[in-house]
C-alpha positions as CSV (number, residue, x, y, z in Angstrom):
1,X,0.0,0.0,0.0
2,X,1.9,3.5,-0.7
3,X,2.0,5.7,1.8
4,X,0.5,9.4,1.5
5,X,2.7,12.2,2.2
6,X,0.9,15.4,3.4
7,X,2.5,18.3,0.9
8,X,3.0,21.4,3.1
9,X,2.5,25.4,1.0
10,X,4.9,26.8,1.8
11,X,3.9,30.8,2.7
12,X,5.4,33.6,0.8
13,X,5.7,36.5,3.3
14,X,7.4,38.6,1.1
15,X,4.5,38.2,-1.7
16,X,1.8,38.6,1.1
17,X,3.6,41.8,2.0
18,X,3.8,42.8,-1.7
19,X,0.3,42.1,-2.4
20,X,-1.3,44.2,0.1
21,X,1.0,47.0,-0.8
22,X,0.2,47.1,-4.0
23,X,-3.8,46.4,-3.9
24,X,-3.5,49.8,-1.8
25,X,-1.4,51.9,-4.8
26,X,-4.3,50.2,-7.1
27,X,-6.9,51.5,-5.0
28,X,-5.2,55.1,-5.5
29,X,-4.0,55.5,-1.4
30,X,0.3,55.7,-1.4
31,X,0.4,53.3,2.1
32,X,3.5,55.2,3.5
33,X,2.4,58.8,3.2
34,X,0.5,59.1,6.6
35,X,1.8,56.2,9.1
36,X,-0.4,55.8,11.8
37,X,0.6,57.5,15.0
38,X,-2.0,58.1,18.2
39,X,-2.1,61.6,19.3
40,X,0.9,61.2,22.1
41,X,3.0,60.4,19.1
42,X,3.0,56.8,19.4
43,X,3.3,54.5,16.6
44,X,2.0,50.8,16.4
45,X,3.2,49.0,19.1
46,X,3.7,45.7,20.8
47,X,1.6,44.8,23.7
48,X,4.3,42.4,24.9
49,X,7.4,44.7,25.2
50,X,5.6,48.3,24.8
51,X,8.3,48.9,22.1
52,X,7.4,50.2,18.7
53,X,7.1,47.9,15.5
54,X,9.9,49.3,12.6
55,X,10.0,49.3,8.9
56,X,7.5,47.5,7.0
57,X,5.8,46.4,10.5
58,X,5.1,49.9,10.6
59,X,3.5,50.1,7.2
60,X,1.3,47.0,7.3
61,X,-0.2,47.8,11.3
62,X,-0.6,51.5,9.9
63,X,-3.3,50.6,6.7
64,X,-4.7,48.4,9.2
65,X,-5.3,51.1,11.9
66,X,-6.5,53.4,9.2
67,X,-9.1,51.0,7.3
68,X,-10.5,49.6,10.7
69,X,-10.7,52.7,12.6
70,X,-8.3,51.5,15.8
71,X,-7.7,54.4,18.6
72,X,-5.4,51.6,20.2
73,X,-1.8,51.7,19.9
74,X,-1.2,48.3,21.3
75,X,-1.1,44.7,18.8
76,X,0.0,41.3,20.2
77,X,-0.8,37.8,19.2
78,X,-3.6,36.1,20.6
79,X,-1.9,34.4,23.4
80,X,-0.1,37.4,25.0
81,X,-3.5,39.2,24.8
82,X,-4.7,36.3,26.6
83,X,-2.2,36.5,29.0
84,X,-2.5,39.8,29.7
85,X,-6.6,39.0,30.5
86,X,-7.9,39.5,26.7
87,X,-10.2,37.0,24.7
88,X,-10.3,38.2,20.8
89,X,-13.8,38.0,19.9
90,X,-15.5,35.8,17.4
91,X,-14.7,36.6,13.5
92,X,-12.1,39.0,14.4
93,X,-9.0,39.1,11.8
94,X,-5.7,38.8,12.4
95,X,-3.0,41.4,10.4
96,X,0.6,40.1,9.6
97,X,3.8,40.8,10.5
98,X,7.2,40.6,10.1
99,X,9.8,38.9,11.7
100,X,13.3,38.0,11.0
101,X,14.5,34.7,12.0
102,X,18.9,34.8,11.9
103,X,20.3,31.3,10.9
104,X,23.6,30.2,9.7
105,X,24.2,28.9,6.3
106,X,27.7,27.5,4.7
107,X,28.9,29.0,1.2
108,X,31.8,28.7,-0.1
109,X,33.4,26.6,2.9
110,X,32.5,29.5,4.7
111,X,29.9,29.3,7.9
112,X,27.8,32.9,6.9
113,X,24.6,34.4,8.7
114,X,21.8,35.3,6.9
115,X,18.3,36.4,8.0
116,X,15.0,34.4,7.4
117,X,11.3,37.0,6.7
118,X,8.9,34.6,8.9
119,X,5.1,35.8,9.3
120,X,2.9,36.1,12.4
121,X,-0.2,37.5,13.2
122,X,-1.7,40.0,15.8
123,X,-4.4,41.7,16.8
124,X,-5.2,45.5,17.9
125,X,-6.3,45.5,21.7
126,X,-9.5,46.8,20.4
127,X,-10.3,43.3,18.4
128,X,-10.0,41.8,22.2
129,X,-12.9,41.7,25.3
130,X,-10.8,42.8,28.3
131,X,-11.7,41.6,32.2
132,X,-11.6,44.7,34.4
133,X,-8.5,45.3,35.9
134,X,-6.7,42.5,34.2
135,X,-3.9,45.4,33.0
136,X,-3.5,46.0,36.5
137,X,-2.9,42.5,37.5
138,X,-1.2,41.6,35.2
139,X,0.9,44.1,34.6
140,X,2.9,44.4,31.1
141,X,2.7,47.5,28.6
142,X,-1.1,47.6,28.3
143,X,-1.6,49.3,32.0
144,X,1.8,51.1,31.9
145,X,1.2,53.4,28.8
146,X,-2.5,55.3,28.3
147,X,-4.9,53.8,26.5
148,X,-6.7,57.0,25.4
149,X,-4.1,59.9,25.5
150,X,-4.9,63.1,26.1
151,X,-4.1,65.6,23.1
152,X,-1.6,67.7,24.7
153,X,0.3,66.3,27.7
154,X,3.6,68.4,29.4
155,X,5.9,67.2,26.9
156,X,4.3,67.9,23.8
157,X,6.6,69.7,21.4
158,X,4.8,72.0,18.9
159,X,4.9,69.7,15.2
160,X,7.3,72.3,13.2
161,X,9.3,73.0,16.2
162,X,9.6,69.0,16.4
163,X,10.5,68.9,13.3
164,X,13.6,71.0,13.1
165,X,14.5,69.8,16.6
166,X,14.7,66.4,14.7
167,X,16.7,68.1,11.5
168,X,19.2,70.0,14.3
169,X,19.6,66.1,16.5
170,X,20.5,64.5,13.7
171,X,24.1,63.0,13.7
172,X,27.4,64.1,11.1
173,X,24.1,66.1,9.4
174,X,25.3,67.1,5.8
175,X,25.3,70.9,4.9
176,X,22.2,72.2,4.1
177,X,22.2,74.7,1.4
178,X,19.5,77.2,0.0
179,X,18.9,78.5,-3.2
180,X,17.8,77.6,-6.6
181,X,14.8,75.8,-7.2
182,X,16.2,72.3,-7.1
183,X,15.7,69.9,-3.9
184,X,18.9,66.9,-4.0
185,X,21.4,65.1,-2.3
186,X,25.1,65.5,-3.5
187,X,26.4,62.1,-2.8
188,X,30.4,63.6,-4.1
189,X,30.3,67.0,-1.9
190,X,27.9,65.5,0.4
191,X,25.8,68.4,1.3
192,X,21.8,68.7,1.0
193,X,20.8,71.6,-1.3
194,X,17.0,73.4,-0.7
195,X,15.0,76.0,-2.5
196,X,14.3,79.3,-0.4
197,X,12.5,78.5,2.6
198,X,9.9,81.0,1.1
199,X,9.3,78.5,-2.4
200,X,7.2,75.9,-0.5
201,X,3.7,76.5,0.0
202,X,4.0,75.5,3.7
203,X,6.3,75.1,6.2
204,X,5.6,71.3,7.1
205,X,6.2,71.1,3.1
206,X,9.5,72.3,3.7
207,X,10.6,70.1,6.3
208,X,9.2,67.1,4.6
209,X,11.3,67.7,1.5
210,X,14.3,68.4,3.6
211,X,13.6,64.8,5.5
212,X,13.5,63.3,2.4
213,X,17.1,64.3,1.3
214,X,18.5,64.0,4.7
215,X,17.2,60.4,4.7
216,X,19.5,59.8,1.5
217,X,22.2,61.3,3.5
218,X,21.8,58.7,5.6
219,X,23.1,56.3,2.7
220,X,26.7,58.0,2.8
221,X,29.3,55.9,3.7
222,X,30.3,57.8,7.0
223,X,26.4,57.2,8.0
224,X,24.8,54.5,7.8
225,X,26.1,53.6,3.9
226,X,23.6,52.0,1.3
227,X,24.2,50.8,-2.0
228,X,21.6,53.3,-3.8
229,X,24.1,56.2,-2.8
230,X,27.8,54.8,-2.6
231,X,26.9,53.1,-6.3
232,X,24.2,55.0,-7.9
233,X,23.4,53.4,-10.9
234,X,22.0,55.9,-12.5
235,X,18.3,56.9,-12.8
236,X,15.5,54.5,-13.7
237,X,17.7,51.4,-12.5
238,X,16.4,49.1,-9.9
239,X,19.0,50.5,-7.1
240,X,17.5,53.8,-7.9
241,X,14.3,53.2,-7.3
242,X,14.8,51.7,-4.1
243,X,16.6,54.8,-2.8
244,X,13.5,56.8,-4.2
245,X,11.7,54.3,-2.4
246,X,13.7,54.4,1.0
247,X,13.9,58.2,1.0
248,X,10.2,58.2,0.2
249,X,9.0,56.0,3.3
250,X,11.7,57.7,5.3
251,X,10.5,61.1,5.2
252,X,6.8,59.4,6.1
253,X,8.1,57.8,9.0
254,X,9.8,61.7,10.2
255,X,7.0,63.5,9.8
256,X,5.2,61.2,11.7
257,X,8.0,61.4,14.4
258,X,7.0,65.2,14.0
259,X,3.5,65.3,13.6
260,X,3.2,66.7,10.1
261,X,1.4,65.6,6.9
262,X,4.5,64.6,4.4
263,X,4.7,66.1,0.9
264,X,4.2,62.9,-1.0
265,X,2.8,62.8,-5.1
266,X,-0.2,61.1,-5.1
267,X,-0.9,61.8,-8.7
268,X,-1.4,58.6,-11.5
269,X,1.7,58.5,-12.7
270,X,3.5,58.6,-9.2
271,X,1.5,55.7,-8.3
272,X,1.7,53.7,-11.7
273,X,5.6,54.0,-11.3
274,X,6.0,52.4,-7.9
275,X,3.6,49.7,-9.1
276,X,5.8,48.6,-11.7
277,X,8.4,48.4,-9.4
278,X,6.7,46.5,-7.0
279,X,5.3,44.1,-9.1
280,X,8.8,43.1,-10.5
281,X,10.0,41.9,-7.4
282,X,8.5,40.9,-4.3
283,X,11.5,41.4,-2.0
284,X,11.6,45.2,-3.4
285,X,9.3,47.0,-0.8
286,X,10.0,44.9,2.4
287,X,14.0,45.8,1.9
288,X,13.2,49.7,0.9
289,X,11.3,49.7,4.6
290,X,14.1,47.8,6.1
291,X,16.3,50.5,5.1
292,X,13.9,53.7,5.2
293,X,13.8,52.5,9.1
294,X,17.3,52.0,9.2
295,X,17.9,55.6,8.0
296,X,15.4,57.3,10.1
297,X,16.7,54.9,13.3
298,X,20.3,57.2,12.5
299,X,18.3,59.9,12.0
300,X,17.1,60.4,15.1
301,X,19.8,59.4,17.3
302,X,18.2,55.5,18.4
């Protein structure tokens, strides 16, 4: 009699990841140009450590925030919300999310670590019943940090002021020059060069272009160092792209540190461009977040 063998399908995080992405851009909303932050200035954040989720974490809890309408902060799988005294209730969905698993791998005759994408799910604490007072005794992250924040607490920094607070912290800053009517990066002469101050319609425009070209400072090879910068490729190449991309999600993820709206094309063509990217490789946005949170991590000083 021959034996059956059970064939296992084998999940494709990084085309999970992709596809949500880019159903967004095909629905006309640019995912990375408003992540979700609660009015403290929190971003999405883990129940179990009460630390902030980073790169495309940020991205994927962000749309779902947005599109379900969570006031919440707080995501953890279903078991530490049941620890914690929470029971997810019935037909509630789960949202993925990254993490990276190291492991060791020999090439060449050469033992080499590598990184693995693995998927899990969590909840938002508002998908969840809670049992009065379990926070309390149970302690963790969910009764340490405020579940509804009030708008203005004694440490809140006026957004603009935040902002070039942030420009002013950041380390081995390039120059920034003015003048012109041209925003870039010189990768050579490593300096950042801006239009008049008084070109941009708004100040928060302002410092969300300047965000963007700091964050490809970031790729210089006395910063953090990326490929897109130290080897640029030239325009319309692959590397390119994922610079574009980086700086793009970068400057999103700083004017959410600030509390500003980012400057970010939403037009057809914008979107049509990033789709083309996207749908010619699968690994394409999950790197471009790993780095745009790599860059805004050096950015501001973590």
């Amino acid at each position: 009699m021959a034996s059956k063998t059970k064939s296992k399908t084998k999940v494709d995080g990084y085309q999970i990841i992709t596809d949500k992405i880019v159903a967004e851009l095909e629905n006309g909303t640019v995912p990375w140009r408003k992540p979700w932050r609660s009015v403290e200035g929190f971003g999405p954040t883990s129940l179990s450590t009460g630390k902030e989720y980073r790169g495309i974490n940020t991205l994927m809890l962000s749309m779902q925030s947005m599109a379900a309408g969570y006031s919440s902060i707080y995501w953890g799988t279903y078991r530490q919300i049941a620890e914690l005294g929470g029971q997810i209730r019935k037909g509630e969905k789960s949202t993925e999310v990254v993490l990276w698993k190291p492991f060791k791998k020999e090439v060449d005759g050469k033992e080499q670590s590598f990184l693995m994408l693995r998927l899990f799910r969590v909840f938002n604490a508002e998908q969840a019943e809670w049992t009065q007072g379990c926070d309390s005794k149970k302690g963790g992250w969910f009764g340490k940090m405020p579940t509804n924040p009030e708008p203005i607490d004694a440490d809140y920094v006026e957004p603009v002021a935040k902002a070039d607070r942030i420009v002013k912290g950041m380390p081995l800053r390039p120059e920034v020059k003015h003048g012109g009517n041209r925003a870039f990066y010189s990768p050579l002469l490593d300096y950042v060069q801006m239009p008049p101050t008084a070109s941009f319609e708004s100040t928060e425009s302002y410092y969300s272009t300047l965000f963007h070209e700091l964050v490809h400072a970031t790729g210089h090879e006395s910063r953090v160092g990326r490929q897109g910068i130290e080897a640029f490729a030239g325009f319309g190449s692959e590397s390119y792209s994922k610079e574009e991309l980086i700086a793009e999600m970068g400057a999103a993820f700083l004017c959410a540190e600030a509390g500003i709206e980012p400057r970010i094309d939403q037009s057809a063509a914008y979107i049509a461009s990033w789709l083309k990217v996207l749908k010619g490789d699968k690994k394409f946005v999950v790197s471009a977040a790993a780095g745009a949170g790599k860059a805004t991590d050096y950015i501001l000083g973590r």
